[in-house]
C-alpha positions in Angstrom: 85.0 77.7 82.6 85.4 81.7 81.7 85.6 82.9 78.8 89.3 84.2 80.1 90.3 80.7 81.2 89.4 79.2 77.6 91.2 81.9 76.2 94.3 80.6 78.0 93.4 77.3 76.9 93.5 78.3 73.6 96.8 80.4 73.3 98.8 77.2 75.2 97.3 74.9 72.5 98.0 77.4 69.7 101.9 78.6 71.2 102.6 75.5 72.5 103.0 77.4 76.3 102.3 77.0 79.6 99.2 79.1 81.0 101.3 80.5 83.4 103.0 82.1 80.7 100.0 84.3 79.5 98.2 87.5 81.3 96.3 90.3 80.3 99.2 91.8 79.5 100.5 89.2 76.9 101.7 91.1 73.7 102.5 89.5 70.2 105.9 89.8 69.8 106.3 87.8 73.3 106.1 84.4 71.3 108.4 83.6 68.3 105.4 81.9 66.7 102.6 84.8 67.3 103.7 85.9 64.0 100.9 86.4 60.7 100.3 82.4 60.7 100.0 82.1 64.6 97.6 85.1 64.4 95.7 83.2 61.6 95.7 80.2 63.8 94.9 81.7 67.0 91.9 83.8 65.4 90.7 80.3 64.0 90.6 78.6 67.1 88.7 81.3 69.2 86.4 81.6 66.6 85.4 78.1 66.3 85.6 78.3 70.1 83.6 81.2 71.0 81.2 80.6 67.3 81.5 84.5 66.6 83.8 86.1 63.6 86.3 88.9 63.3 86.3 91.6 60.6 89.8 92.2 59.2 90.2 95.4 61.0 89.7 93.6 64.1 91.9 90.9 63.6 94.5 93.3 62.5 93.7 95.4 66.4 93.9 91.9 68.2 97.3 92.2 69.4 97.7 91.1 73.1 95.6 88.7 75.3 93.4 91.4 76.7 91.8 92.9 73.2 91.5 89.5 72.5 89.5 88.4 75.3 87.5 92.1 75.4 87.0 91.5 71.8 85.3 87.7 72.5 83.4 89.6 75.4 81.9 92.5 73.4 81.0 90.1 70.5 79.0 86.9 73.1 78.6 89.2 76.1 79.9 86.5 78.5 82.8 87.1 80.7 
């Protein structure tokens, strides 16, 4: 598995979605529950996931899919 598809996998556990749902493109105000808790949850679960850690800066940048993902790519250099 990609990092990209665990990502997914990650977002439908955390929004309660379907995969299908999510792109690259996914922003936060797409999902009623992506609010400051889901973004605490969500950052949780891909750092446990992915065993890296986000500053507060960028946590507070990581507002679609794709910085997320680029984010987990720039900090394990796996794709």
């Amino acid at each position: 598995m990609n990092t990209e598809e665990k990502l997914k996998e990650i977002f439908v556990t955390t929004f309660n979605t379907q995969s299908d749902k999510i792109t690259l493109q996914t922003r936060q105000n797409e999902f009623e529950n992506w609010d400051s808790l889901g973004q605490l949850r969500l950052i949780m679960a891909v750092e446990e996931a992915f065993g890296v850690s986000f500053d507060i800066d960028e946590i507070a940048s990581m507002t679609t899919f794709e910085r997320i993902l680029n984010k987990i790519i720039q900090k394990t250099g796996k794709k």
